[in-house]
C-alpha positions in Angstrom: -9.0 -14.5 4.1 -8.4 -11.4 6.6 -7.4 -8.6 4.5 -7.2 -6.3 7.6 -3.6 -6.7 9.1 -1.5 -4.1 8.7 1.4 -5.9 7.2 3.8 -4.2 4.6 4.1 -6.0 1.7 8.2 -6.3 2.0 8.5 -9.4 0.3 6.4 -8.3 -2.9 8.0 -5.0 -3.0 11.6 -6.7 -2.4 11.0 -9.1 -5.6 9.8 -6.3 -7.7 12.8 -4.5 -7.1 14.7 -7.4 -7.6 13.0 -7.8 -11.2 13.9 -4.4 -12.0 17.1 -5.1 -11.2 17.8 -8.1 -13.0 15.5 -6.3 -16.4 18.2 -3.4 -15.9 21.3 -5.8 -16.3 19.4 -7.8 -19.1 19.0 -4.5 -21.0 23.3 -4.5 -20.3 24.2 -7.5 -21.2 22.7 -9.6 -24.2 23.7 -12.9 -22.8 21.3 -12.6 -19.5 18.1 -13.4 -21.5 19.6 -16.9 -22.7 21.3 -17.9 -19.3 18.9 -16.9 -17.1 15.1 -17.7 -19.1 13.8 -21.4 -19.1 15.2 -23.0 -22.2 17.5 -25.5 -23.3 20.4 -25.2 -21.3 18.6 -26.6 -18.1 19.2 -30.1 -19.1 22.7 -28.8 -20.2 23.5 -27.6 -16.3 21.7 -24.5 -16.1 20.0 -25.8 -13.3 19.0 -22.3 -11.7 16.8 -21.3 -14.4 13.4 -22.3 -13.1 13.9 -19.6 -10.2 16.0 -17.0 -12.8 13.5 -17.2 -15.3 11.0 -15.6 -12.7 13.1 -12.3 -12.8 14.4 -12.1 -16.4 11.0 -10.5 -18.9 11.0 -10.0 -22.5 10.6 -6.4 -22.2 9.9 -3.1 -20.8 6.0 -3.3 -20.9 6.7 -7.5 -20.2 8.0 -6.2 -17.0 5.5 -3.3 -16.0 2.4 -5.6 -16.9 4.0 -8.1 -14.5 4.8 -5.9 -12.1 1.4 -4.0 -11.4 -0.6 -7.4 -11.2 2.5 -8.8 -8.2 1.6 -5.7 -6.5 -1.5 -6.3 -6.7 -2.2 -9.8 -5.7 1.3 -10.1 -3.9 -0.1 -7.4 -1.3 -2.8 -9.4 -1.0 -1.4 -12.6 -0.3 0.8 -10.6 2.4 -2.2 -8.8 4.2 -4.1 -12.3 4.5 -1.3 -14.5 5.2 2.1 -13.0 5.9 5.5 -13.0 4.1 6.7 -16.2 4.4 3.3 -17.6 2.9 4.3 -15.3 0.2 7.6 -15.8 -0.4 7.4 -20.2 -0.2 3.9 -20.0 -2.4 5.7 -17.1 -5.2 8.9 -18.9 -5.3 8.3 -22.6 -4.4 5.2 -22.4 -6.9 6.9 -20.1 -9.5 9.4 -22.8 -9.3 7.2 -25.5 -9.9 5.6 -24.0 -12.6 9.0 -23.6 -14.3 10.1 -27.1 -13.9 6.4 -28.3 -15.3 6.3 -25.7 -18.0 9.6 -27.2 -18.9 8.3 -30.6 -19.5 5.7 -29.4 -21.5 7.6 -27.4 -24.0 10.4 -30.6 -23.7 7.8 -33.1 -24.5 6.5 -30.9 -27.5 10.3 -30.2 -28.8 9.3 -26.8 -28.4 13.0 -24.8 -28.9 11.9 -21.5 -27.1 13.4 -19.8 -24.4 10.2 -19.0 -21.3 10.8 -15.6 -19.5 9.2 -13.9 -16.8 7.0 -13.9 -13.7 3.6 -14.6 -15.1 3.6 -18.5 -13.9 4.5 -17.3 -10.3 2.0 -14.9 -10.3 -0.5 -17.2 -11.7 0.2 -19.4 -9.0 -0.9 -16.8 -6.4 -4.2 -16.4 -8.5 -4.5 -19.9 -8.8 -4.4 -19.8 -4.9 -6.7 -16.9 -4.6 -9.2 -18.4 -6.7 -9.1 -21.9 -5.1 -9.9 -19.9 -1.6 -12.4 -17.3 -2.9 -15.2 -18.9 -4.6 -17.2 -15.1 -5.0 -14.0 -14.4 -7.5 -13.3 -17.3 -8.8 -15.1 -17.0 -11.8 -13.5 -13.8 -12.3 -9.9 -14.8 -12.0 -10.5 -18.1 -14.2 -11.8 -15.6 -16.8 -8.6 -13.2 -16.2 -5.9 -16.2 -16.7 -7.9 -16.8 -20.1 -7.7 -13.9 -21.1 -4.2 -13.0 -20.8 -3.4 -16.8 -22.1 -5.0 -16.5 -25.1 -6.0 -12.9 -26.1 -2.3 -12.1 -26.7 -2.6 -15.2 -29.0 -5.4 -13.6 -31.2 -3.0 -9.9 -31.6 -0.4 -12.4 -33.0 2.0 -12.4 -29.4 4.0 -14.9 -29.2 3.4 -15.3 -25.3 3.6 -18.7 -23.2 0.1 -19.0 -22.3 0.5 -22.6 -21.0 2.8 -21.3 -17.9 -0.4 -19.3 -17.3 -2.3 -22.0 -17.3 0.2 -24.3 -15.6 0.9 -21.8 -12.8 -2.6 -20.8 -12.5 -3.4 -24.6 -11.9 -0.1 -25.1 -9.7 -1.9 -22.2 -7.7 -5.2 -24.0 -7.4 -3.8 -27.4 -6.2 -1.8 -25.7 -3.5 -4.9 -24.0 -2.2 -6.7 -27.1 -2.1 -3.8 -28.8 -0.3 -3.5 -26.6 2.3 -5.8 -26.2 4.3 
């Protein structure tokens, strides 16, 4: 990857904003959490919920944990391959993640209700990783331990959209060439 274009990272920045926006309005209205996370009401009609979920995070330091790490690899991903690589691998694989994360928690009659961007950004480290085999040990040992390390402090996280977008990630990388 060529890190050394002199690209602004619009699209990151633009989808952080839009996060912040979205966390202010959940903070407004109660409702926003349960229309707008990945939960039951997608097989009820709520079909926008595995691109809404992306935005909507349990939390003020949900949000700013989220936030630092899309800057950080989002910029990346935007200095190597542009903004629409970006935006179709963040969205199109946050997406994916959602609608695969929601089989998985379907399957297991799990009754919980999945917010934030962590599967989307695991999807770009997924990506990164497939393509950078110095780091790839690294960033494997990273998704573990935010999957499971919250786990151990008694968090009640969704490690397996880590896992799920982190592999989502990988498969994409070794798609495209």
């Amino acid at each position: 990857m060529n890190f050394l274009t002199n690209t602004k990272p619009y699209a990151t920045i633009f989808t952080i904003c839009v996060s912040a926006v979205v966390y202010f309005l959940q903070t407004q209205y109660d409702f926003m959490s349960a229309a707008f996370g990945l939960n039951i009401y997608f097989l009820q009609g709520a079909y926008w919920q595995p691109l809404s979920t992306i935005f909507v995070h349990g939390g003020l330091m949900h949000l700013a944990m989220n936030m630092v790490v899309l800057f950080q690899f989002g910029t990346l991903i935007e200095a190597a391959r542009g903004k629409l690589f970006f935006v179709l691998l963040y969205y199109v694989g946050g997406i994916a993640t959602s609608l695969i994360t929601y089989a998985f928690i379907y399957s297991f009659d799990m009754n919980v209700n999945v917010v934030g961007a962590s599967g989307a950004i695991c999807v770009i480290i997924g990506w990164i990783a497939q393509k950078d085999k110095f780091n790839r040990q690294g960033l494997v040992i990273a998704i573990l331990l935010i999957s499971f390390l919250p786990l151990l402090a008694g968090m009640n996280i969704a490690w397996y959209a880590h896992i799920i977008g982190f592999g989502v990630g990988w498969l994409i990388g070794k798609t495209l060439r």
